[in-house]
Residue, then its C-alpha position, 0 to 999 in steps of 0.5 A: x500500500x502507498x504512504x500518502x502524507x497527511x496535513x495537520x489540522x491548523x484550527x481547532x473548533x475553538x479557536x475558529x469560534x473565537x474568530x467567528x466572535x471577532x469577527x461578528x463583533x467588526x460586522x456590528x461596527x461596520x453595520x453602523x457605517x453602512x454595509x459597503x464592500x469592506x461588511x461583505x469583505x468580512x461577512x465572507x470571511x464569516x461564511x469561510x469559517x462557519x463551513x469549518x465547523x459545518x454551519x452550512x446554512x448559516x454560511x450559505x445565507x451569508x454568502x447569498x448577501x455577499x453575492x447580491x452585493x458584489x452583483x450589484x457593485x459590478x464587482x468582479x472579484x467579489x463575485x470571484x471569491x463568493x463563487x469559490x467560497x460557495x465551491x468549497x460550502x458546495x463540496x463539504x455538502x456533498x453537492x459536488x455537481x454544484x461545487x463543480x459549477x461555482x469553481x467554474x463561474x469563480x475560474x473564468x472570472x479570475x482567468x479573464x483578470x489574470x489572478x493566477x493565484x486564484x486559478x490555480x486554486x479553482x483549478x484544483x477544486x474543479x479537479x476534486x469536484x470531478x474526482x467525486x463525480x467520478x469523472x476521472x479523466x476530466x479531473x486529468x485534464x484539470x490537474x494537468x492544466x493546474x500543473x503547466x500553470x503551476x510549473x509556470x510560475x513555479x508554485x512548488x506547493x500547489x504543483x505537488x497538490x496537482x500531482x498528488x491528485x493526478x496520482x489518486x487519479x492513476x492508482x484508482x485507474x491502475x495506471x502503475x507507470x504513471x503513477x510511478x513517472x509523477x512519484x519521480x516528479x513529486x520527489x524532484x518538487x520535494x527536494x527543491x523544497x527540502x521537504x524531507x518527509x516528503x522525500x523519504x515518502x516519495x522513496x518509498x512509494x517508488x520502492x513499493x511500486x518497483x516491488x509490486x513489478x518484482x524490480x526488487x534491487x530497484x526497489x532496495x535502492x529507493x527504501x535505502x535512500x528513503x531511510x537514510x534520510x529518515x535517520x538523517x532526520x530522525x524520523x524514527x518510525x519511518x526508519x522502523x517502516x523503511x528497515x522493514x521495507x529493506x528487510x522484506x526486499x533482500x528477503x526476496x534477494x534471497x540474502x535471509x542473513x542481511x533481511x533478518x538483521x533489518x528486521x531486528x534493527x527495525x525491532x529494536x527502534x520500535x521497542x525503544x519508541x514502543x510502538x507496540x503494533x510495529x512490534x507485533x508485526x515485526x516479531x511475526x516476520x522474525x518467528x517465520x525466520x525460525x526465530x522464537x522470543x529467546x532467539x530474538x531477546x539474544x539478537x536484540x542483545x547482539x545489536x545492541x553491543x555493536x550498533x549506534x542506534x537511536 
């Protein structure tokens, strides 16, 4: 199974409460002299935040104000940023056909002002709404268009969001070659970044994928360098997963001696870290070596006499 890197969560739903009160409080100031752009500024904002913790309705009367006022301002860019915030209130609905139509209205505004920044990101909500709709080769095209843009204006973290999505797209499709040709690309963003998680999950994925066509010293080749730079970084649970990926592949190698020592390796950090299901997993694979607890306790023992080990 691919490794796909998850974001942190940047708000808690307090503190998105507690935004949601400053900014009701601006809203009754501004009231007071008059509702002009700068009230449907904020009243957008408002509307932002409360899809964050899912107050669809409330959200969607406020964007529905915003949208009549920007309407009637000719207000371009206003319309924009409502239509692609009703994108993102659409999708978290599951509306997706109506998420997949606000993206479009809010793009080809931004797209005839030449806001790049902006297209890029209703490209990307356009993508995910045909994703959801099934529609995988459309979503394709979009995220191929998203990425030339991105490349373009050298936008590294908005390019590896589009290849992200282009390689969900080919796994779903089994389009192994592909997948494997945008891992390379993804890795190539990752290092001009100097995103070394990002680096060694690339690693390994291309390790996996060379692994799952038996191009097992292809696959070495990736998990080892995908290690060493989770030792260089001391990530210690991606070194247990990448000695246990090292561990499997020499195993099909056929050097059971090196395989073994991996293993061990491996064991001894998650015993450290207690990482109690790693544990489990990798004692498993050493008892099908021949190994029982004894075994396994004297070669921890061993290691730990000869190896500098975190």
């Amino acid at each position: 199974m691919l490794i796909h890197i998850q974001d942190d969560i940047e708000l808690t739903e307090e503190k998105i409460r507690s935004k949601i009160d400053e900014i009701k409080k601006r809203l009754i100031d501004l009231e007071e002299k008059g509702k002009n752009s700068i009230y449907f500024q904020e009243l957008s904002n408002l509307a932002l935040l409360q899809i964050e913790i899912n107050e669809i309705t409330d959200a969607e009367e406020n964007l529905q104000l915003c949208l009549k006022h920007f309407i009637l301002q000719k207000d371009n860019l206003g319309k924009a940023a409502v239509f692609g915030i009703l994108g993102v209130l659409k999708f978290k609905s599951s509306d997706y056909k109506a998420s997949y139509e606000y993206y479009s209205k809010a793009y080809e505004i931004y797209n005839d002002l030449n806001q790049h920044k902006e297209e890029i990101i209703c490209l990307t909500g356009i993508g995910n709404a045909l994703i959801k709709l099934e529609k995988l080769d459309e979503a394709c095209d979009i995220f191929l268009e998203c990425s030339a843009k991105c490349s373009d204006r050298n936008d590294i973290y908005n390019l590896l969001e589009c290849l992200g999505n282009l390689i969900h797209i080919h796994e779903i499709q089994e389009n192994w070659d592909v997948v494997k040709e945008l891992y390379k690309k993804t890795l190539e963003a990752f290092e001009k970044m100097r995103d070394f998680k990002g680096i060694i999950v690339s690693n390994f994925n291309l390790g996996i994928l060379e692994k799952k066509e038996n191009n097992f010293q292809k696959a070495l080749s990736y998990f080892e360098k995908g290690t060493q730079r989770a030792r260089e970084s001391n990530y210690i649970e991606l070194i247990i997963k990448g000695l246990s990926y090292i561990g499997e592949v020499l195993f099909y190698l056929g050097n059971i001696k090196s395989a073994k020592e991996k293993y061990v390796e491996a064991l001894y950090i998650a015993e450290k870290l207690k990482a109690k299901n790693a544990i489990i997993q990798i004692k498993v694979i050493l008892k099908s070596f021949g190994l029982d607890e004894r075994h396994i306790k004297n070669e921890l023992r061993e290691l730990e006499k000869t190896k500098d080990l975190p």
